[in-house]
N, CA, C and O atoms as CSV, one atom per row, in Angstrom:
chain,resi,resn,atom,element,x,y,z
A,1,UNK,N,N,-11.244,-10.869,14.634
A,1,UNK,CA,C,-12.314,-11.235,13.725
A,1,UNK,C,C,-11.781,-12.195,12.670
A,1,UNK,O,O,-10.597,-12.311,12.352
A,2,UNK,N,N,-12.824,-12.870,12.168
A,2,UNK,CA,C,-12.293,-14.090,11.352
A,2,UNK,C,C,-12.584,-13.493,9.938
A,2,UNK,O,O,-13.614,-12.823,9.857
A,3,UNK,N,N,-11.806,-13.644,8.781
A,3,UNK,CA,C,-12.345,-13.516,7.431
A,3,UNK,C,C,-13.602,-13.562,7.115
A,3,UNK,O,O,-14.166,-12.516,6.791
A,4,UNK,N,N,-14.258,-14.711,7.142
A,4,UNK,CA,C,-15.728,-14.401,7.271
A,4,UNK,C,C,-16.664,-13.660,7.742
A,4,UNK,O,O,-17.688,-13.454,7.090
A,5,UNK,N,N,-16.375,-12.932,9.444
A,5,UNK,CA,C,-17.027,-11.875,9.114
A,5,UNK,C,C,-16.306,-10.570,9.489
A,5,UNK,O,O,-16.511,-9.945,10.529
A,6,UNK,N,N,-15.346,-10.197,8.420
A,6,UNK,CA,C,-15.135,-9.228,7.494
A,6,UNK,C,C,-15.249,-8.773,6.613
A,6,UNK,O,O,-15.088,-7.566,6.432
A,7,UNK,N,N,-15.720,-9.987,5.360
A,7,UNK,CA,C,-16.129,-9.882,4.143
A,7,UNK,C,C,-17.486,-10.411,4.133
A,7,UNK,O,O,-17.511,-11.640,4.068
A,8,UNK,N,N,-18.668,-9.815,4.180
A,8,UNK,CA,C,-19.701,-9.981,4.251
A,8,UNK,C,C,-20.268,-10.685,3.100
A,8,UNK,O,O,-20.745,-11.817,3.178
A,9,UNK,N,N,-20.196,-9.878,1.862
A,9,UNK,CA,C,-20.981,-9.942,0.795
A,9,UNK,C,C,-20.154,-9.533,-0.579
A,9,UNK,O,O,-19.097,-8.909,-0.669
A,10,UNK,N,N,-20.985,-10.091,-1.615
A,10,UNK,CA,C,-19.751,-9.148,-2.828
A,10,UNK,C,C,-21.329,-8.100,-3.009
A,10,UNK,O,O,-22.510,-8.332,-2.751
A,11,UNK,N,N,-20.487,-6.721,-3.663
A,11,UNK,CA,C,-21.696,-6.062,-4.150
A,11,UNK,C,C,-21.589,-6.693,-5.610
A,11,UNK,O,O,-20.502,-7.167,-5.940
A,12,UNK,N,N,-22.809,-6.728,-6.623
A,12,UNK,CA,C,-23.255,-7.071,-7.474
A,12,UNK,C,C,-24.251,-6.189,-8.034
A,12,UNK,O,O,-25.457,-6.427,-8.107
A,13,UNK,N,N,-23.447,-4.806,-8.552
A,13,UNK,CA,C,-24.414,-3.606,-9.391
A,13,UNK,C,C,-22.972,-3.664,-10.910
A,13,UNK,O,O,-21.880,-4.212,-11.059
A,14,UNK,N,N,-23.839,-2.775,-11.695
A,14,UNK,CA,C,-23.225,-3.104,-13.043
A,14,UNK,C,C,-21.775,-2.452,-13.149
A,14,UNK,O,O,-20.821,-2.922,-13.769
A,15,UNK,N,N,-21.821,-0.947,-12.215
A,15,UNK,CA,C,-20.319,-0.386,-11.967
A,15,UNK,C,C,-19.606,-1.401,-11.334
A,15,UNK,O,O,-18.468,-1.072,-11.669
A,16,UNK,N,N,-19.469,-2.419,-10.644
A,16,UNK,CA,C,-18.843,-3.272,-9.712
A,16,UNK,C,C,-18.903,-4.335,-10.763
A,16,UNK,O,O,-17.952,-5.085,-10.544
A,17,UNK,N,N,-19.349,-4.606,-11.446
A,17,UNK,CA,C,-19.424,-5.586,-12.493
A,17,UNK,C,C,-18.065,-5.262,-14.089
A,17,UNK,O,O,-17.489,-6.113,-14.767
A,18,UNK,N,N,-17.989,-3.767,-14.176
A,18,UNK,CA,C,-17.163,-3.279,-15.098
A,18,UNK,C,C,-15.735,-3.505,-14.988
A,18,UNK,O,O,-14.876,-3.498,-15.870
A,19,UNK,N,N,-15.592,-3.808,-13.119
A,19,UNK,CA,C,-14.082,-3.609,-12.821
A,19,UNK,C,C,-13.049,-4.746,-13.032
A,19,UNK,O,O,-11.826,-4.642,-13.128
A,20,UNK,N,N,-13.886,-5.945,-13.085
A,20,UNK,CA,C,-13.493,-7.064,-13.169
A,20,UNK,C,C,-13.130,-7.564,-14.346
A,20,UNK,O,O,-12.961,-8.776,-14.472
A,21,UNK,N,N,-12.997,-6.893,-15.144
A,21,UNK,CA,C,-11.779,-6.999,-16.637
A,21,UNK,C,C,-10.698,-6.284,-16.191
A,21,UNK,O,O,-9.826,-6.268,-17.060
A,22,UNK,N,N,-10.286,-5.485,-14.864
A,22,UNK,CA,C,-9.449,-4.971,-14.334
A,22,UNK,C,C,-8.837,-5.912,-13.049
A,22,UNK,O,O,-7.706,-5.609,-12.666
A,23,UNK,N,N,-9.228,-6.545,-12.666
A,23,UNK,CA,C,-9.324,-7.258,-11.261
A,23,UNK,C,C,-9.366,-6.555,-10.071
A,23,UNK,O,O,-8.726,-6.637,-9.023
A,24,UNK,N,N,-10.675,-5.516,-10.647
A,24,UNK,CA,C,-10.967,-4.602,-9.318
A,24,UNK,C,C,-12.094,-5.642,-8.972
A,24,UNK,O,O,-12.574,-6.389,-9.825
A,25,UNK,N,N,-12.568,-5.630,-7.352
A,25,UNK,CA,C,-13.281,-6.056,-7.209
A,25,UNK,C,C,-13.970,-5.285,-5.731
A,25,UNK,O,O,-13.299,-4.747,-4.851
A,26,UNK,N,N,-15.558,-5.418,-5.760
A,26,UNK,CA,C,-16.130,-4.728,-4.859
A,26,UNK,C,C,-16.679,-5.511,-3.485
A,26,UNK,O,O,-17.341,-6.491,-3.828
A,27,UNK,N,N,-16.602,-5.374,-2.086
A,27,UNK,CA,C,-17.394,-6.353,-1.499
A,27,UNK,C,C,-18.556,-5.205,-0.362
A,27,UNK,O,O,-18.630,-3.984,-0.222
A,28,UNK,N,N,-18.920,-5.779,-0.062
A,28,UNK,CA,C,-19.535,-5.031,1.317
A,28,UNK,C,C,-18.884,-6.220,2.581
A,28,UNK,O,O,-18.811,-7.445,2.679
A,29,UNK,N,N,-18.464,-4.929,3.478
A,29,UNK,CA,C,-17.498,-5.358,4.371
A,29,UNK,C,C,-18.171,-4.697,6.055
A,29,UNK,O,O,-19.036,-3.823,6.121
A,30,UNK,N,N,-17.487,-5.402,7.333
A,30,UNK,CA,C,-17.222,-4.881,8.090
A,30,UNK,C,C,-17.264,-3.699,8.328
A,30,UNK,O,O,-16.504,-3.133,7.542
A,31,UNK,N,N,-18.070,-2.520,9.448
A,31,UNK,CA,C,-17.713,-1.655,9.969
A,31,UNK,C,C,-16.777,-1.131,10.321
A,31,UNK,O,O,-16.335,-0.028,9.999
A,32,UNK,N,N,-16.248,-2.164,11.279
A,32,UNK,CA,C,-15.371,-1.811,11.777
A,32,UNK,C,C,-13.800,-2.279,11.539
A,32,UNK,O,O,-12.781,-2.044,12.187
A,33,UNK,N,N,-14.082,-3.180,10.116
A,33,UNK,CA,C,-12.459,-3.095,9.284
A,33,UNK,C,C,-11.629,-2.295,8.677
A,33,UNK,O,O,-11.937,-1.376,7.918
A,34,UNK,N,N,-10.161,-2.751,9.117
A,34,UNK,CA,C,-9.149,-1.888,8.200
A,34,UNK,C,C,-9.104,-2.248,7.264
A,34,UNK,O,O,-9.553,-3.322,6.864
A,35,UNK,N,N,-8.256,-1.010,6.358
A,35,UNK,CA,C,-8.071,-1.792,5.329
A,35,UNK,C,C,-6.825,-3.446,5.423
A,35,UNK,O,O,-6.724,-4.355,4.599
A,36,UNK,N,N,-6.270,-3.302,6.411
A,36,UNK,CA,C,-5.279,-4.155,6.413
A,36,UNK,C,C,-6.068,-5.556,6.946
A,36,UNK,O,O,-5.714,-6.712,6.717
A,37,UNK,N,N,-7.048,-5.180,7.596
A,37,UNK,CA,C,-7.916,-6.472,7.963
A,37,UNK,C,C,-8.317,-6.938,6.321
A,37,UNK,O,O,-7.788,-7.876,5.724
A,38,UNK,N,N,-9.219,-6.170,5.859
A,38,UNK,CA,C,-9.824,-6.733,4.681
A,38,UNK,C,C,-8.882,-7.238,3.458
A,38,UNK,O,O,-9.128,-8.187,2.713
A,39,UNK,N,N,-7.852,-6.465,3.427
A,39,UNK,CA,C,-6.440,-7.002,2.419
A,39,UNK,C,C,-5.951,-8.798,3.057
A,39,UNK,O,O,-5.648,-9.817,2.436
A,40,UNK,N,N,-6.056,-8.541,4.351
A,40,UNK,CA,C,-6.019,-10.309,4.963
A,40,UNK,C,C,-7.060,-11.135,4.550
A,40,UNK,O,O,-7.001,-12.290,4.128
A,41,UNK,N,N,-7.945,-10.465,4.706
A,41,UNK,CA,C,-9.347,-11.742,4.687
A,41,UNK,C,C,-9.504,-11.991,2.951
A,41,UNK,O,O,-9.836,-13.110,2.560
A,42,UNK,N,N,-9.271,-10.995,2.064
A,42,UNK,CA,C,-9.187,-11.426,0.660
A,42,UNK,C,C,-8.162,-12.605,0.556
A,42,UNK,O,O,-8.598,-13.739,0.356
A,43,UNK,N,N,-7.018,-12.418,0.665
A,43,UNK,CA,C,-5.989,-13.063,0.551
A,43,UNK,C,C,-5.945,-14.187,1.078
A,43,UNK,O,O,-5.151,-15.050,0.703
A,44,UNK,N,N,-6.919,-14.378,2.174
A,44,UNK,CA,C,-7.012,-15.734,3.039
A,44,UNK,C,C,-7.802,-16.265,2.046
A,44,UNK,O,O,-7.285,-16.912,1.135
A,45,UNK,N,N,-9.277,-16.029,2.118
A,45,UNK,CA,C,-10.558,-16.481,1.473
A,45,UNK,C,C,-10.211,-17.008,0.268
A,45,UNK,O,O,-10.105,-18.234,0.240
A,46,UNK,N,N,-9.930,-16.172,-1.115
A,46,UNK,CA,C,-9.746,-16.076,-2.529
A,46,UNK,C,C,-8.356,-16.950,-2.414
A,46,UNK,O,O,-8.240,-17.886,-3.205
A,47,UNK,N,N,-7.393,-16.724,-1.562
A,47,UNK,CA,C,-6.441,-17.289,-2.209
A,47,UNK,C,C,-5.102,-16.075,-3.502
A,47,UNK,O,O,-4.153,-16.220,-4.272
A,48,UNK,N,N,-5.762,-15.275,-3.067
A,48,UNK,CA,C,-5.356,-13.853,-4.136
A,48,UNK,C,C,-3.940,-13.082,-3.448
A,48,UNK,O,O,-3.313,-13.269,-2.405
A,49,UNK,N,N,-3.801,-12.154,-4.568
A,49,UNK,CA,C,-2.447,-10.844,-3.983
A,49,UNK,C,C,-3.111,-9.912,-4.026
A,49,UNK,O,O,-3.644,-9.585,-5.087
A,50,UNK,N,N,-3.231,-9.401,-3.200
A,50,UNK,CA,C,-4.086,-7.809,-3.196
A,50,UNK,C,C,-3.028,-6.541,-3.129
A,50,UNK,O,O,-2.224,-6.245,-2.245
A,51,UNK,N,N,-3.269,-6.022,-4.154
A,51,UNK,CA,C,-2.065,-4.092,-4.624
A,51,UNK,C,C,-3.060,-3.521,-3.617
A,51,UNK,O,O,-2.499,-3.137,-2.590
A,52,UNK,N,N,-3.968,-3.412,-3.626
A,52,UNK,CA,C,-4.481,-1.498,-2.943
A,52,UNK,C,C,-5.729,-2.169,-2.407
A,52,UNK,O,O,-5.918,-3.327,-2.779
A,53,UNK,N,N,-6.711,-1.550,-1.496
A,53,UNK,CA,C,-7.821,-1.490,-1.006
A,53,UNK,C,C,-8.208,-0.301,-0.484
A,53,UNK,O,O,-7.717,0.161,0.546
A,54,UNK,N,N,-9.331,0.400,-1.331
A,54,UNK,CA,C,-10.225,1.393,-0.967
A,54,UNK,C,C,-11.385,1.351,-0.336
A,54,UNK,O,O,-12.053,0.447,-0.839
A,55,UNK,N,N,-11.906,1.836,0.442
A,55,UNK,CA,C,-12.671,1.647,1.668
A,55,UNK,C,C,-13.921,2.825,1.248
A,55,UNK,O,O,-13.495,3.771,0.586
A,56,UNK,N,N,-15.228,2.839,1.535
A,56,UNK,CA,C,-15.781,4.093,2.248
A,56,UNK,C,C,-17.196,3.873,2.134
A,56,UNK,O,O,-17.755,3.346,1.172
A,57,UNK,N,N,-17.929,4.469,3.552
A,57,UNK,CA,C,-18.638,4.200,4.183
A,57,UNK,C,C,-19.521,4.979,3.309
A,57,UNK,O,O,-19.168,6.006,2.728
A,58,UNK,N,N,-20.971,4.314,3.223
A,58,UNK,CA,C,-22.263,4.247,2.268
A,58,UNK,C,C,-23.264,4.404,3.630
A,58,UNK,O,O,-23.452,3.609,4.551
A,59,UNK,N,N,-23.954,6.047,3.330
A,59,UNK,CA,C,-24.874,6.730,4.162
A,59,UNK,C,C,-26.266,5.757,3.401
A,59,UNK,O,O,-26.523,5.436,2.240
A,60,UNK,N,N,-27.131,5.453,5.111
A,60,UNK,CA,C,-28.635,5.259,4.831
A,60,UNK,C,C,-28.962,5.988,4.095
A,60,UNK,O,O,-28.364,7.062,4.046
A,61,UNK,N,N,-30.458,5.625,2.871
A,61,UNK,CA,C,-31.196,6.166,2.373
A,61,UNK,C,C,-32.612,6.137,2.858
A,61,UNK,O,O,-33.157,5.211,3.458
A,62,UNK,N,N,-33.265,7.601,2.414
A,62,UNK,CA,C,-34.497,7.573,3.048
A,62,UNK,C,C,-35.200,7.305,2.623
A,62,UNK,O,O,-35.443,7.982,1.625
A,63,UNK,N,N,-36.294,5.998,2.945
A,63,UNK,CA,C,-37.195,5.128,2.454
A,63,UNK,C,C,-38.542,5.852,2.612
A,63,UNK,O,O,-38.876,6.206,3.743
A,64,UNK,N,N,-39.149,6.039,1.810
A,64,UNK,CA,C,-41.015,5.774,2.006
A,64,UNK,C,C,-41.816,4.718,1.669
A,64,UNK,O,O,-41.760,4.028,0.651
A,65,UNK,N,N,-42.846,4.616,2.945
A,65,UNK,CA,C,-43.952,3.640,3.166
A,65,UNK,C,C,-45.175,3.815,2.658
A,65,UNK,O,O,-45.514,2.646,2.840
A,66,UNK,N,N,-46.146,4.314,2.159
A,66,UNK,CA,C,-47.143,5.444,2.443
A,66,UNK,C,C,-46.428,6.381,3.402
A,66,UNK,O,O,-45.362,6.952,3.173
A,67,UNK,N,N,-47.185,6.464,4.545
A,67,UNK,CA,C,-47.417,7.548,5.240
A,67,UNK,C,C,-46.014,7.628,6.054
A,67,UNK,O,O,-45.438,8.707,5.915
A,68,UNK,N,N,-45.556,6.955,6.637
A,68,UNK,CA,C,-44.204,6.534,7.129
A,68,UNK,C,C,-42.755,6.420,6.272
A,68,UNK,O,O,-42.792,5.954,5.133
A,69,UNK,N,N,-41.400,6.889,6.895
A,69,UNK,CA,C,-40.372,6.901,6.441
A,69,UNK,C,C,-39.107,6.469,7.364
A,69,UNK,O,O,-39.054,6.741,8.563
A,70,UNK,N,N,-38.453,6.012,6.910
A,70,UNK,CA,C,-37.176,5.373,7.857
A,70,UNK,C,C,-35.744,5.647,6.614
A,70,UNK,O,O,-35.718,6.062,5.455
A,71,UNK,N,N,-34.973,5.298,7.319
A,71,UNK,CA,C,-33.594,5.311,6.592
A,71,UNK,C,C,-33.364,3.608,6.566
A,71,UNK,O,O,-33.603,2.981,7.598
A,72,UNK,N,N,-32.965,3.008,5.537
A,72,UNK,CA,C,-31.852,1.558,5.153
A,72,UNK,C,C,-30.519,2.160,6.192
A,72,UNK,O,O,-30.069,3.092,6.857
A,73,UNK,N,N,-30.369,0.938,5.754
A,73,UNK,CA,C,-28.818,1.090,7.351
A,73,UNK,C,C,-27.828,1.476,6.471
A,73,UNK,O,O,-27.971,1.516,5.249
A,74,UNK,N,N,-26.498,1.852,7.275
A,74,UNK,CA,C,-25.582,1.976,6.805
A,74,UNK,C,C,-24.758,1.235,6.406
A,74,UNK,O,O,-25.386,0.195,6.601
A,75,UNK,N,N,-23.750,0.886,5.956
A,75,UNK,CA,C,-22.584,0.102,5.556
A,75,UNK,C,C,-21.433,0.471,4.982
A,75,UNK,O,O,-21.407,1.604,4.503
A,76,UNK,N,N,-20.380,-0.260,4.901
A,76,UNK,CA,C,-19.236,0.166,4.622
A,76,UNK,C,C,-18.830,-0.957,3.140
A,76,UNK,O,O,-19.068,-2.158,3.019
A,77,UNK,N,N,-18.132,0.025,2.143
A,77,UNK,CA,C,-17.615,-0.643,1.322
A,77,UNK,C,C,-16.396,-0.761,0.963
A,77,UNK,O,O,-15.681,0.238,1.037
A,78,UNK,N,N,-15.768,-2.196,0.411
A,78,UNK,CA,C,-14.724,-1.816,0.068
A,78,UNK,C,C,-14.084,-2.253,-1.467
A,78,UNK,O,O,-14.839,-3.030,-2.052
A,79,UNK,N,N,-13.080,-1.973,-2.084
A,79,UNK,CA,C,-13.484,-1.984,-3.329
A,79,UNK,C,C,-11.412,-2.425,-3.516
A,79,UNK,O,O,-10.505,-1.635,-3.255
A,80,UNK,N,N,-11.305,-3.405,-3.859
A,80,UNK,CA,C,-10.135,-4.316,-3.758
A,80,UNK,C,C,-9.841,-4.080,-5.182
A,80,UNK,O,O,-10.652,-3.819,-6.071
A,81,UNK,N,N,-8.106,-4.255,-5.298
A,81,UNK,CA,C,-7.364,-3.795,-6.653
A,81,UNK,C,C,-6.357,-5.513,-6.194
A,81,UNK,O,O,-5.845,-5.558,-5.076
A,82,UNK,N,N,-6.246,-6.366,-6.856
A,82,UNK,CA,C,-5.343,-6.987,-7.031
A,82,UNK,C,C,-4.154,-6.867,-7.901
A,82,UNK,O,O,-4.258,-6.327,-9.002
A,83,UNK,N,N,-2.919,-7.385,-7.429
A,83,UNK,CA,C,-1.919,-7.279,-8.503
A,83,UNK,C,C,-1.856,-8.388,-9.430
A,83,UNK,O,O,-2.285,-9.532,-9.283
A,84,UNK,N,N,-0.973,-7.622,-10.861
A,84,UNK,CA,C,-1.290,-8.059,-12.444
A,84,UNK,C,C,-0.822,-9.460,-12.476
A,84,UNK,O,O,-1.214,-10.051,-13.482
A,85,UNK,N,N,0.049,-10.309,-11.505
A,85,UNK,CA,C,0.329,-11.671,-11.554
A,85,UNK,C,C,-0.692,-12.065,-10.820
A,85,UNK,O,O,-0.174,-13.174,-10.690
A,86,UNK,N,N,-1.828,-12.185,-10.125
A,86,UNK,CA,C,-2.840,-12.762,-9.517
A,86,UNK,C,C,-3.131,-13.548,-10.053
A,86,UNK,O,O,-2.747,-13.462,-11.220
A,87,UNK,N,N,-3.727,-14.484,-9.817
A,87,UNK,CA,C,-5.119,-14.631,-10.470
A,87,UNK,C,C,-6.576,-14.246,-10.124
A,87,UNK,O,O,-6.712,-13.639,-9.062
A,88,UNK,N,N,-7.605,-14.483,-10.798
A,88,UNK,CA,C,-8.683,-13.859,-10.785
A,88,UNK,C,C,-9.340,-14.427,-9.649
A,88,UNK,O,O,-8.735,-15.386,-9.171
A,89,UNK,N,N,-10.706,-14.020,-8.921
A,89,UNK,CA,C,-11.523,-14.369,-8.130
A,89,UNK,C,C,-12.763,-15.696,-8.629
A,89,UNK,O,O,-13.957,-15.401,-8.682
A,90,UNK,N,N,-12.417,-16.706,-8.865
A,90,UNK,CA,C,-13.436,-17.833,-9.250
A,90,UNK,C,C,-14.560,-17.236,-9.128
A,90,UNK,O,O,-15.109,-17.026,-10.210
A,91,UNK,N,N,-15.239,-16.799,-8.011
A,91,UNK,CA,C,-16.619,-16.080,-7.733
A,91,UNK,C,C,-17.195,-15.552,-9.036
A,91,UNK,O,O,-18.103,-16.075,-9.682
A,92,UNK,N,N,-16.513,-14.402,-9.338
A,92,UNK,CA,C,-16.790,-13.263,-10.128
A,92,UNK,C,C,-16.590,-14.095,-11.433
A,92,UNK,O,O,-17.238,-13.591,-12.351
A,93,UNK,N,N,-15.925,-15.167,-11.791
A,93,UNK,CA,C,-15.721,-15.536,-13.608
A,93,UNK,C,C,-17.159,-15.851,-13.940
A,93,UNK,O,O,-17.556,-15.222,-14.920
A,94,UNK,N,N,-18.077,-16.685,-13.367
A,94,UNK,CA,C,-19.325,-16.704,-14.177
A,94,UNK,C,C,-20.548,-15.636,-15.053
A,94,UNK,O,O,-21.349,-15.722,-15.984
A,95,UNK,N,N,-19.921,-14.353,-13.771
A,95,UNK,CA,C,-21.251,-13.522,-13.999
A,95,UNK,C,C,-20.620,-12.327,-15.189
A,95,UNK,O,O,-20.822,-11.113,-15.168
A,96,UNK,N,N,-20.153,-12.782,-15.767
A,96,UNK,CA,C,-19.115,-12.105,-17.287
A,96,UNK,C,C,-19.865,-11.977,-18.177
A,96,UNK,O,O,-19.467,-11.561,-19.265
């Protein structure tokens, strides 16, 4: 698999927003990535040093329609720690 699709998406909620005075950073990723895949595809993409990567899979929620109900899909997240000589993710500096 290519970096691109391993790293899908960044998440963008306000806890995932807090970490980044830390240079934690959150993405929605691959199913079926390791962490050692996704520690590559940061490092390719960003250009970054990645310390740690935490992983874990985010259960459907159950939706109502009116009368009808389904579950949102599943996905997997992962939630990236860079090390303190890095530099930061360009992406993430605007939304500060």
């Amino acid at each position: 698999m290519t970096a691109h699709e391993i790293i899908l998406r960044p998440v963008i909620t306000e806890k995932s927003m807090s970490g980044i005075a830390n240079k934690v950073y959150t993405f929605r990723v691959a199913q079926n990535a390791t962490k050692v895949d996704i520690k590559n595809a940061v490092e390719e993409l960003f250009g970054v040093k990645v310390c740690k990567v935490n992983t874990l899979h985010v259960r459907g929620h159950l939706r109502r329609q009116g009368r009808g109900q389904g579950l949102t899909p599943a996905w997997k997240k992962a939630i990236v720690s860079l090390t303190e000589e890095s530099k930061t993710i360009e992406f993430f500096d605007g939304m500060l």
